[in-house]
mmCIF file of the N, C-alpha and C atoms, coordinates in Angstrom:
data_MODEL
# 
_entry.id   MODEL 
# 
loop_
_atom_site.group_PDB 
_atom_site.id 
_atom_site.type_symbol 
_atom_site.label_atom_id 
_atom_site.label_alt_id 
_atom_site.label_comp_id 
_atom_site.label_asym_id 
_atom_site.label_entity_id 
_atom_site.label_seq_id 
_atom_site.pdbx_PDB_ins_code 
_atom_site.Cartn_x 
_atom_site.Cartn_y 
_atom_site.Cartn_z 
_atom_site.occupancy 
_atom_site.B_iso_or_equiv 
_atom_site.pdbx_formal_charge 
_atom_site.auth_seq_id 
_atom_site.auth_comp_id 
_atom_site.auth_asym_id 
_atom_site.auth_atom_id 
_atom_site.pdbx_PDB_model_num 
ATOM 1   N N  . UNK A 1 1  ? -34.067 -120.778 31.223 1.00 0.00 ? 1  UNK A N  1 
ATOM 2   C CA . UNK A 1 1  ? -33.815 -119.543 31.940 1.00 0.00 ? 1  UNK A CA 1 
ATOM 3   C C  . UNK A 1 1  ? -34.107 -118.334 31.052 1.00 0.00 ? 1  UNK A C  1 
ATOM 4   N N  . UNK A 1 2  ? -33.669 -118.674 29.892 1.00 0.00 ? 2  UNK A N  1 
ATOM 5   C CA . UNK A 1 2  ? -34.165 -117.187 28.738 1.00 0.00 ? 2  UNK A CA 1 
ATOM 6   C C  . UNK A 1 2  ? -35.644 -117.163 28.854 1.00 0.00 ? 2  UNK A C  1 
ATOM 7   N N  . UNK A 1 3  ? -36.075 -117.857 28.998 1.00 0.00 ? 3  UNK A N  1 
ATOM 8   C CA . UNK A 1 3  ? -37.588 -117.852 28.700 1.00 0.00 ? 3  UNK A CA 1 
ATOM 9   C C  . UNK A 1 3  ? -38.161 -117.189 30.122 1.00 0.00 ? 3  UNK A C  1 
ATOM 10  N N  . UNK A 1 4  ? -37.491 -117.263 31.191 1.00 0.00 ? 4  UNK A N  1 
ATOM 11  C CA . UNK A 1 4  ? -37.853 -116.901 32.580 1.00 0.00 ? 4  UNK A CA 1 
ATOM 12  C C  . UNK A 1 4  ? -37.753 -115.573 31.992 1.00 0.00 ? 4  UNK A C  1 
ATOM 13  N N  . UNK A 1 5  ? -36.949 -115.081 31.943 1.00 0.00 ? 5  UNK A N  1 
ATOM 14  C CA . UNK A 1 5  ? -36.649 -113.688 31.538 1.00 0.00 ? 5  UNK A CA 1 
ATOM 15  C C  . UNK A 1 5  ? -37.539 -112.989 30.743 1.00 0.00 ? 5  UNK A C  1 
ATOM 16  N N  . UNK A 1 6  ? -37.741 -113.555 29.468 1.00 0.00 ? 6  UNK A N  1 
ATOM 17  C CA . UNK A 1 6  ? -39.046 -113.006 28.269 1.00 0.00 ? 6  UNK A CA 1 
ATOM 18  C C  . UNK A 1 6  ? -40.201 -112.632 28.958 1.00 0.00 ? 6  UNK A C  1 
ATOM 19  N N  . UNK A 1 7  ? -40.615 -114.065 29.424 1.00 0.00 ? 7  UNK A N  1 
ATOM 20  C CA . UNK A 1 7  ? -41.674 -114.107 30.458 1.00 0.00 ? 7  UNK A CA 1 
ATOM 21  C C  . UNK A 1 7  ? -42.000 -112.888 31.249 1.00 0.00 ? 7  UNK A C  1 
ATOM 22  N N  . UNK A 1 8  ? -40.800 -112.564 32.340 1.00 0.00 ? 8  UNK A N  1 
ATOM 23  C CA . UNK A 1 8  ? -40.963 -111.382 33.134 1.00 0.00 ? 8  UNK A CA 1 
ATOM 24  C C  . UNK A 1 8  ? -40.844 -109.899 32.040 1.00 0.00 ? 8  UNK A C  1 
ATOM 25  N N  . UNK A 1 9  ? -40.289 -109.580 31.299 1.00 0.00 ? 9  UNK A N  1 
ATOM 26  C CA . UNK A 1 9  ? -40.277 -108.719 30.748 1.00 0.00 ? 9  UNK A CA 1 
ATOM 27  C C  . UNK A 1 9  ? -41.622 -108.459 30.479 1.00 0.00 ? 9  UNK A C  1 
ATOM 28  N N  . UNK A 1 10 ? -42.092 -109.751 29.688 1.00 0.00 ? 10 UNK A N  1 
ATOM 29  C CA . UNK A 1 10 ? -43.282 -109.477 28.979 1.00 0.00 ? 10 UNK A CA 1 
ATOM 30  C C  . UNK A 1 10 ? -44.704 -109.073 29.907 1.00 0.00 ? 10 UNK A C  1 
ATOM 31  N N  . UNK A 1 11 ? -44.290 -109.371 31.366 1.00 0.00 ? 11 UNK A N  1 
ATOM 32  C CA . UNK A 1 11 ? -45.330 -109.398 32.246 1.00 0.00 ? 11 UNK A CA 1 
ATOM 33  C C  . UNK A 1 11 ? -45.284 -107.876 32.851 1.00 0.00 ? 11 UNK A C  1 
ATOM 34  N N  . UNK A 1 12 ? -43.821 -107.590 32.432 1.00 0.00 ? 12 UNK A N  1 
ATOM 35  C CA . UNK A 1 12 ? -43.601 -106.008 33.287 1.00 0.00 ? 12 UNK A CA 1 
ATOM 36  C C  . UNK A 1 12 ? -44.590 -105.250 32.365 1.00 0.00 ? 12 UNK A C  1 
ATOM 37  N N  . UNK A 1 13 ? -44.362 -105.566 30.483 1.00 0.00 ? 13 UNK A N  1 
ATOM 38  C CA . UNK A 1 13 ? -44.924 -104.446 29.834 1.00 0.00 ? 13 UNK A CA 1 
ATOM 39  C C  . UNK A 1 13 ? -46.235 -104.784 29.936 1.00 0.00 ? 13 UNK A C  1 
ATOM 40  N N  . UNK A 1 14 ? -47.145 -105.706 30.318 1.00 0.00 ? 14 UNK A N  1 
ATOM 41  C CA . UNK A 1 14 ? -48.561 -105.504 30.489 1.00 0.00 ? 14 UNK A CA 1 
ATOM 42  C C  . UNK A 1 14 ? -48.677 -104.762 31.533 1.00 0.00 ? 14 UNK A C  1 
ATOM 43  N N  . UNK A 1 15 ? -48.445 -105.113 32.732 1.00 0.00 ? 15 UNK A N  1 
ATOM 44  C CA . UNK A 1 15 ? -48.952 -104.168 33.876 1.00 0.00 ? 15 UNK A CA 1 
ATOM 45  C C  . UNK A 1 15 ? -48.239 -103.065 33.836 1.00 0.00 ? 15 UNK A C  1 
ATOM 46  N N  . UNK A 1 16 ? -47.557 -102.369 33.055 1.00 0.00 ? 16 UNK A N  1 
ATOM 47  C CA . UNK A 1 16 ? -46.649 -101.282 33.429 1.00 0.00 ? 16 UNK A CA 1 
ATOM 48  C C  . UNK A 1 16 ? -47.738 -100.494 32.727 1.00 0.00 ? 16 UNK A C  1 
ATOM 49  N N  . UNK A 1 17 ? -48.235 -99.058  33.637 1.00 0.00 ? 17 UNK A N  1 
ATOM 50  C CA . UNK A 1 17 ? -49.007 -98.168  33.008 1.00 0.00 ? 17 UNK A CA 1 
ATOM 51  C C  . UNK A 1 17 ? -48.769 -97.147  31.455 1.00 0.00 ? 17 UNK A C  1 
ATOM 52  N N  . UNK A 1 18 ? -49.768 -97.512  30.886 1.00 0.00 ? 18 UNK A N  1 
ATOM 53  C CA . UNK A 1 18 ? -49.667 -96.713  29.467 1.00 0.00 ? 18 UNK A CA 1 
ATOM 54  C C  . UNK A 1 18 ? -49.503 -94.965  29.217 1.00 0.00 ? 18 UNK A C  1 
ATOM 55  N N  . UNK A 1 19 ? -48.326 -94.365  28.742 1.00 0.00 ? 19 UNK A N  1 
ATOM 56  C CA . UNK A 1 19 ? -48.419 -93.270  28.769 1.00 0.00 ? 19 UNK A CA 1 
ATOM 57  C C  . UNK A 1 19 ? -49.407 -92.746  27.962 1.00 0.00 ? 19 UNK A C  1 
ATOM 58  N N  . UNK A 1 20 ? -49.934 -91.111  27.704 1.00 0.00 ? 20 UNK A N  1 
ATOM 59  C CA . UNK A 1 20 ? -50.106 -90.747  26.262 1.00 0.00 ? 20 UNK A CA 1 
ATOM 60  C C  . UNK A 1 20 ? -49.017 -90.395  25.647 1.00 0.00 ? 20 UNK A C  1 
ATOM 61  N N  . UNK A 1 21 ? -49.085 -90.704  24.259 1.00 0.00 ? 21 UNK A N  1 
ATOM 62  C CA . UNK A 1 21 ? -47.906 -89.875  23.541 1.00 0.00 ? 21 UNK A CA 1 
ATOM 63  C C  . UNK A 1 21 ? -48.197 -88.276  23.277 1.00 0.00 ? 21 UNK A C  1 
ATOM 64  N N  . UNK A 1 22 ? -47.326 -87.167  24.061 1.00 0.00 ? 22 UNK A N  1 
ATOM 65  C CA . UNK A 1 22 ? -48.017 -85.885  23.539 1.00 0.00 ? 22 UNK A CA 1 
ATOM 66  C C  . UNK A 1 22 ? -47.326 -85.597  22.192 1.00 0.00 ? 22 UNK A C  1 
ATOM 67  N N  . UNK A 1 23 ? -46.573 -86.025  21.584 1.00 0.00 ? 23 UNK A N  1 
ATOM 68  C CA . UNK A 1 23 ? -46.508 -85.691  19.875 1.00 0.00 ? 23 UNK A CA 1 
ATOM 69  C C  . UNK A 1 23 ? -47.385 -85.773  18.982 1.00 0.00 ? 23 UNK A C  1 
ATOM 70  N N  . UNK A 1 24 ? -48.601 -86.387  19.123 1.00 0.00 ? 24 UNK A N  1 
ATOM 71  C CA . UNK A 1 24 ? -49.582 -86.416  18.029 1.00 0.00 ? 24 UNK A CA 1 
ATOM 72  C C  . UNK A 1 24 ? -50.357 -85.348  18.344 1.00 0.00 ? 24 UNK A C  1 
ATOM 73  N N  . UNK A 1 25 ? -50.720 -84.400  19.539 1.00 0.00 ? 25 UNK A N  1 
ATOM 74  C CA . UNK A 1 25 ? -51.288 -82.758  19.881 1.00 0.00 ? 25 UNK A CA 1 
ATOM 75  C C  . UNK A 1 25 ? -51.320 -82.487  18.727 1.00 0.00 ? 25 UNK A C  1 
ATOM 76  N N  . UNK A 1 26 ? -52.489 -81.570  18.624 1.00 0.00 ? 26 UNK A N  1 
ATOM 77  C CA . UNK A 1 26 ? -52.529 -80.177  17.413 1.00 0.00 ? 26 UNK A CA 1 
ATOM 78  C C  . UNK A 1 26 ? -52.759 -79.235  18.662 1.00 0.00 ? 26 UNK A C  1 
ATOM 79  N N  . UNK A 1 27 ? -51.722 -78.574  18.599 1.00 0.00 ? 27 UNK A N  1 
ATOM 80  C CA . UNK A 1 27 ? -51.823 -77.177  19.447 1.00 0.00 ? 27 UNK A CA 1 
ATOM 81  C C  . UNK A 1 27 ? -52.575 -75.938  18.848 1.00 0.00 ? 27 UNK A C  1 
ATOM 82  N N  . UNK A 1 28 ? -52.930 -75.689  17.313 1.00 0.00 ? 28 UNK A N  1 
ATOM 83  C CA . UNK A 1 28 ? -52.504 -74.605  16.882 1.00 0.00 ? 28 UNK A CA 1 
ATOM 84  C C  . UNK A 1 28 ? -53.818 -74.024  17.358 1.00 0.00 ? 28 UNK A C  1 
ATOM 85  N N  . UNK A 1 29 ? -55.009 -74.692  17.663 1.00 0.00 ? 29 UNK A N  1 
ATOM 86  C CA . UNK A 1 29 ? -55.975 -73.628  18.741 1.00 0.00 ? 29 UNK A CA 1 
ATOM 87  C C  . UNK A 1 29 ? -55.560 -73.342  19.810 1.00 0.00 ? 29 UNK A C  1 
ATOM 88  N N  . UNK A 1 30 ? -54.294 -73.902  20.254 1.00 0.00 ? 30 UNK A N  1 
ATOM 89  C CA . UNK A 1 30 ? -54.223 -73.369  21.801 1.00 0.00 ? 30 UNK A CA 1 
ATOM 90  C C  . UNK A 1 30 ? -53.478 -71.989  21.258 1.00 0.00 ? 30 UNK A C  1 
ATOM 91  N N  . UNK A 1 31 ? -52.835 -72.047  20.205 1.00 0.00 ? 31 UNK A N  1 
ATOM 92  C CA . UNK A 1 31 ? -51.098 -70.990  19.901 1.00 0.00 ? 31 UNK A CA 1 
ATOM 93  C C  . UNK A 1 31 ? -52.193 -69.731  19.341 1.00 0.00 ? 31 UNK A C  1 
ATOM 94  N N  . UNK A 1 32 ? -53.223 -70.064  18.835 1.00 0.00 ? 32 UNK A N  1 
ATOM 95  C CA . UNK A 1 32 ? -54.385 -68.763  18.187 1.00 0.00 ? 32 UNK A CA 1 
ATOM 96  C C  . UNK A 1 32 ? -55.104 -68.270  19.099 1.00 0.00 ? 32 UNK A C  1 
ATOM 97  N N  . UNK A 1 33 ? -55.177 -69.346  21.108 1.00 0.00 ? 33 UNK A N  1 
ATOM 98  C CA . UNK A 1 33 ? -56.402 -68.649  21.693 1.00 0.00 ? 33 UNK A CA 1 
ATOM 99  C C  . UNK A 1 33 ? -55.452 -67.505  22.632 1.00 0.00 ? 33 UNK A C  1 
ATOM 100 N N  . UNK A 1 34 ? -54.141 -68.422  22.232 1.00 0.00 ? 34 UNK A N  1 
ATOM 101 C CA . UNK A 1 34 ? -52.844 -67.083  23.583 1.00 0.00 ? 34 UNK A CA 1 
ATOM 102 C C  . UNK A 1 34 ? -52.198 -66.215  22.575 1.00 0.00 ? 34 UNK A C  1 
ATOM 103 N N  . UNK A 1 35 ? -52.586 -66.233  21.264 1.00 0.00 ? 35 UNK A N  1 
ATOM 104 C CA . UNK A 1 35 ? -51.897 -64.957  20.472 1.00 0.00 ? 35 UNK A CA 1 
ATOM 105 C C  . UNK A 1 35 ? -53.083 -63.348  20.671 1.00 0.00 ? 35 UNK A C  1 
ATOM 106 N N  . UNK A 1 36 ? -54.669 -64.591  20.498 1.00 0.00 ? 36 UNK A N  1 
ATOM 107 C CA . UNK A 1 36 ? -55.883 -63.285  20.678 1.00 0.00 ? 36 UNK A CA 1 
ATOM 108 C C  . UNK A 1 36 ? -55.594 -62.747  21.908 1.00 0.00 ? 36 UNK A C  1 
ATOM 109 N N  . UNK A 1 37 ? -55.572 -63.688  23.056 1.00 0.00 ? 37 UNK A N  1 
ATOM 110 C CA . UNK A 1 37 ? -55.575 -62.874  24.838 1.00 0.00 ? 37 UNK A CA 1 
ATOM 111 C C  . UNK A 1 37 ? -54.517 -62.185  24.918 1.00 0.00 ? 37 UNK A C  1 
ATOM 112 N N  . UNK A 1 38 ? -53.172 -62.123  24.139 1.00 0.00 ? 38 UNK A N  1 
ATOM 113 C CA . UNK A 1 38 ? -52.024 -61.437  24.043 1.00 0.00 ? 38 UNK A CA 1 
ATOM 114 C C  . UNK A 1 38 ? -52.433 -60.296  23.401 1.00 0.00 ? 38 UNK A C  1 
ATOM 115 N N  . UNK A 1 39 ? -53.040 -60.355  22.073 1.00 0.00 ? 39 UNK A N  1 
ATOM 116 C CA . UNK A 1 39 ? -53.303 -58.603  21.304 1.00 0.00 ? 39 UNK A CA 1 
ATOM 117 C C  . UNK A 1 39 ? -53.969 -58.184  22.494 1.00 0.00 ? 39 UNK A C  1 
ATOM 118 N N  . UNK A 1 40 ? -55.258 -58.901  22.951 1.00 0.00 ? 40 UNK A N  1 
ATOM 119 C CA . UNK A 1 40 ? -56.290 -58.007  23.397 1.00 0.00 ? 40 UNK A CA 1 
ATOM 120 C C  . UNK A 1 40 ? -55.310 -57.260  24.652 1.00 0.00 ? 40 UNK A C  1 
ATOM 121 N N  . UNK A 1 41 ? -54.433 -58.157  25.613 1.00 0.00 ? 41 UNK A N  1 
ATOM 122 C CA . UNK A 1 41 ? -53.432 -57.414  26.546 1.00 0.00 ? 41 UNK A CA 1 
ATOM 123 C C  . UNK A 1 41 ? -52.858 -56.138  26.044 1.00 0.00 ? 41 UNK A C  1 
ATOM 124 N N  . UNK A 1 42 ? -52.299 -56.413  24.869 1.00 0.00 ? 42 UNK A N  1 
ATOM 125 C CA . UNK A 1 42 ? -51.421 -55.551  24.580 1.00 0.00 ? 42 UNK A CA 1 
ATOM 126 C C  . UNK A 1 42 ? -52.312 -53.832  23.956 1.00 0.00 ? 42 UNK A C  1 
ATOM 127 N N  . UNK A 1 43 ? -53.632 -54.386  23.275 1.00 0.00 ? 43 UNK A N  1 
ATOM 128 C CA . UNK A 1 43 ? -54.348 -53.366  22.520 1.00 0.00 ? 43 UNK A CA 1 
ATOM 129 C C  . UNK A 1 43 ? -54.907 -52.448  24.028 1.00 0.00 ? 43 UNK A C  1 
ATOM 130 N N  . UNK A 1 44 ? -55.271 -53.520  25.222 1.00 0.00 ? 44 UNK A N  1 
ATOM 131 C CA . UNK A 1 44 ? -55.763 -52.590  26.573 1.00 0.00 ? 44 UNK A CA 1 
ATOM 132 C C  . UNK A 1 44 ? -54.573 -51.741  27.195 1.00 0.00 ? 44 UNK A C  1 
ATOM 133 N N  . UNK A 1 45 ? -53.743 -52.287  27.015 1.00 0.00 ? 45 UNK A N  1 
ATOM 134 C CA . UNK A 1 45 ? -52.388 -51.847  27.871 1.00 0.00 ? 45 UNK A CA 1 
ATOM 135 C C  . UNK A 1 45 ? -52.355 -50.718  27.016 1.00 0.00 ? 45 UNK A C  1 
ATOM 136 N N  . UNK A 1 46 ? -51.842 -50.258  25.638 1.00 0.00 ? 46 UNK A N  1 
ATOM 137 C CA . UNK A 1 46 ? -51.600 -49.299  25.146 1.00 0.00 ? 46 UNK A CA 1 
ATOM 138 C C  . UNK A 1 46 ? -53.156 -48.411  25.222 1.00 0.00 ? 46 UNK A C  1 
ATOM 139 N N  . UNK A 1 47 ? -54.134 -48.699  25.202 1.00 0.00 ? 47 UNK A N  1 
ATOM 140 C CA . UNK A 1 47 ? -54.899 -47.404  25.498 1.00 0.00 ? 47 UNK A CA 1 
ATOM 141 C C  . UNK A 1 47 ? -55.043 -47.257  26.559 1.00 0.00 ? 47 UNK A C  1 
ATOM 142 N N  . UNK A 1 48 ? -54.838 -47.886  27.661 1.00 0.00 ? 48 UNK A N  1 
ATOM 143 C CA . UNK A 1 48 ? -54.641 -47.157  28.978 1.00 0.00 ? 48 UNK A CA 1 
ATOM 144 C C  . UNK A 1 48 ? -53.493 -46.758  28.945 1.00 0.00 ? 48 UNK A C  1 
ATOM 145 N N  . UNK A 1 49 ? -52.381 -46.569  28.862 1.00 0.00 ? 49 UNK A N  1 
ATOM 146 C CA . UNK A 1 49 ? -51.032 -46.202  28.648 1.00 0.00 ? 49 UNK A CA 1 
ATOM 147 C C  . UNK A 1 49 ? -51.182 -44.777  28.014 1.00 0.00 ? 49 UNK A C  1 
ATOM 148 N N  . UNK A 1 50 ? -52.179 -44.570  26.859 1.00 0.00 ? 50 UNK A N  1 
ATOM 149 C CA . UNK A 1 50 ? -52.269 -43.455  26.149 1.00 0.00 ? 50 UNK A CA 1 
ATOM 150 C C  . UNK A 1 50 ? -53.334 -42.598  26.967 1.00 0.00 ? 50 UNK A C  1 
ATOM 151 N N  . UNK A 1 51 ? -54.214 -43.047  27.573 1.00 0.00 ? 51 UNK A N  1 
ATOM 152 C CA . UNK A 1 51 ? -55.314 -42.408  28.372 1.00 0.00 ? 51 UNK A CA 1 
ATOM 153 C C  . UNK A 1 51 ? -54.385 -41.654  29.174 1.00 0.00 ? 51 UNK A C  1 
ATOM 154 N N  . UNK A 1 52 ? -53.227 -42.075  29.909 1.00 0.00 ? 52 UNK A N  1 
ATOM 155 C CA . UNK A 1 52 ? -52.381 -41.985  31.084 1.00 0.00 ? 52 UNK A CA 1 
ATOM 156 C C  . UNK A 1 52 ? -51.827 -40.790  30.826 1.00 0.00 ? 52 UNK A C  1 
ATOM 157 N N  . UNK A 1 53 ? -51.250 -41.037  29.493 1.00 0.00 ? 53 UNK A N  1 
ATOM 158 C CA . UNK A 1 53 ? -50.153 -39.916  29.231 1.00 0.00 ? 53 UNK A CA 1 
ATOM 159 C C  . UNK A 1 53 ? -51.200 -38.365  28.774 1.00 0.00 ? 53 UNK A C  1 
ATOM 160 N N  . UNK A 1 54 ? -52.135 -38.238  28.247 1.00 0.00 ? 54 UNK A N  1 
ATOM 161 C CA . UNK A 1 54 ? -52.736 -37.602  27.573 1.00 0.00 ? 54 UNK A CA 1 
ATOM 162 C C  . UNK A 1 54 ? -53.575 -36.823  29.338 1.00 0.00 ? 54 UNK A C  1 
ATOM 163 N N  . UNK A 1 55 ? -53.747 -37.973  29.923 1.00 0.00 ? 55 UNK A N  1 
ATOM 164 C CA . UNK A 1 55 ? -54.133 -36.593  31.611 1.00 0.00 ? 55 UNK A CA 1 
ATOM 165 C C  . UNK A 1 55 ? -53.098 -36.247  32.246 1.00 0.00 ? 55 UNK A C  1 
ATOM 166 N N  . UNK A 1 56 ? -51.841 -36.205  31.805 1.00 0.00 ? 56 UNK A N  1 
ATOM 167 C CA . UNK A 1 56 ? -50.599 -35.884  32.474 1.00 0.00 ? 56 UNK A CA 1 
ATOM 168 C C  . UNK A 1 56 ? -50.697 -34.219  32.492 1.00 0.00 ? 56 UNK A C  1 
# 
């Protein structure tokens, strides 16, 4: 009967679908491509902001 058991276990972990592991990621091009699109937001926002105030 133990062996019935192993058996099925062992049959669940073959057919049971493989995750990826996301801990092995290197993000740090993603964290450098949303820090640039963030300045560039922030560098447009403040000169339109200053354009704004300056035709007041």
């Amino acid at each position: 009967m133990a062996k019935d058991k192993d058996q099925i276990k062992a049959e669940q972990q073959e057919l049971a679908p493989e995750y990826d592991s996301h801990d092995n990621l290197d993000l740090r091009g993603t964290m450098v491509s949303v820090l640039t699109l963030g300045a560039i937001f922030a560098v447009l926002w403040f000169a339109i902001f200053i354009l704004f105030i300056e035709r007041i």
